[in-house]
C-alpha positions as MATLAB code, in Angstrom:
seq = 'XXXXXXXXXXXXXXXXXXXXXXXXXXXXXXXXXXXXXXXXXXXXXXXXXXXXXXXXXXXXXXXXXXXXXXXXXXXXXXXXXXXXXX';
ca = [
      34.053  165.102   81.209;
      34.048  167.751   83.994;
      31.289  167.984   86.699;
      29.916  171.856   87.166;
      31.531  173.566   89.835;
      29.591  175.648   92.635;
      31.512  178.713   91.270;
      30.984  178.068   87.493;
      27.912  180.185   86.604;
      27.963  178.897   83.253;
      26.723  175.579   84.584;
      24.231  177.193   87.009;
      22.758  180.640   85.155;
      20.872  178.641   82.234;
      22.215  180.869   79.625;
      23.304  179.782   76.108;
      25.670  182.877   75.547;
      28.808  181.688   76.451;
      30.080  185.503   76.201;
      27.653  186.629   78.372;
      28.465  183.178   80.855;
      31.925  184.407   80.980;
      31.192  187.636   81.914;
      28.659  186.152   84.831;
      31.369  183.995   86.087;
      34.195  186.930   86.092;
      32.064  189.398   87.955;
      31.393  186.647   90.172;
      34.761  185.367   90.908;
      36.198  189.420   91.180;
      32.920  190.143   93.761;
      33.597  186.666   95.734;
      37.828  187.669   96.079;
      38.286  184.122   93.298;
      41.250  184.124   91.233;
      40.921  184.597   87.626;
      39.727  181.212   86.084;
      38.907  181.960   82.448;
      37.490  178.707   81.960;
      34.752  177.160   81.758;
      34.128  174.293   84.377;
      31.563  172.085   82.184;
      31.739  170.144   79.168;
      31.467  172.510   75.842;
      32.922  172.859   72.378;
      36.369  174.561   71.838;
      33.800  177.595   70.176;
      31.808  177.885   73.550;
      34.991  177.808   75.501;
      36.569  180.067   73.469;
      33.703  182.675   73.684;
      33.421  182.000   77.238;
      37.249  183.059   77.944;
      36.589  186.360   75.667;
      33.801  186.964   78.129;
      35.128  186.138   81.260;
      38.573  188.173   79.920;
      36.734  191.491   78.930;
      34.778  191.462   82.150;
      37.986  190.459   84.248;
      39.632  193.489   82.667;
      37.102  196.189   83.314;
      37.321  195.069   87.102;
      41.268  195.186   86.835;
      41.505  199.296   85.141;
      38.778  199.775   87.477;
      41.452  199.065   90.479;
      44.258  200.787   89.059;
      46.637  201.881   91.630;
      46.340  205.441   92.650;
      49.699  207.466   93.867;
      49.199  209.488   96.351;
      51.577  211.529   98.578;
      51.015  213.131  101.732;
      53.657  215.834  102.991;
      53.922  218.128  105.724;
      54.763  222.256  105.273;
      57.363  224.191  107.127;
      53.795  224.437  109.649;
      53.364  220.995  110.096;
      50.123  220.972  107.932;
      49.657  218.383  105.720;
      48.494  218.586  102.255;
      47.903  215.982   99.445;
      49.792  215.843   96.007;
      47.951  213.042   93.180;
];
């Protein structure tokens, strides 16, 4: 048996939607600089934990594409002006 964690929002938010736990728990570990933890810190079935992970993985993701690197170079003309190329 596991004790609840201070980060696990699962354990603290009251809500019976392990999804939507997962979720909770991702946007809080992105917003707080955690690592990804797809899992659940209490006691559950293998069905909650697996929803949980789907949650916490779907959320996780949308802050990943979100932070997709950007190339960006910056040059200098014959002038010495510089101009930006994406």
């Amino acid at each position: 048996m596991y004790a609840c964690d201070l980060t696990d929002l699962s354990c603290l938010s009251g809500t019976t939607n392990p999804y939507l736990a997962g979720q909770q728990d991702a946007s809080y570990d992105h917003t707080n600089n955690l690592q990804y933890n797809p899992v659940a810190a209490c006691c559950h079935s293998d069905d909650y934990d697996q929803q949980f992970a789907q949650g916490y993985n779907a959320e996780w993701n949308q802050y990943q594409s979100q932070s997709a690197n950007v190339n960006v170079e910056v040059s200098l003309d014959s002038v010495g002006n510089s101009f930006v190329i994406y």
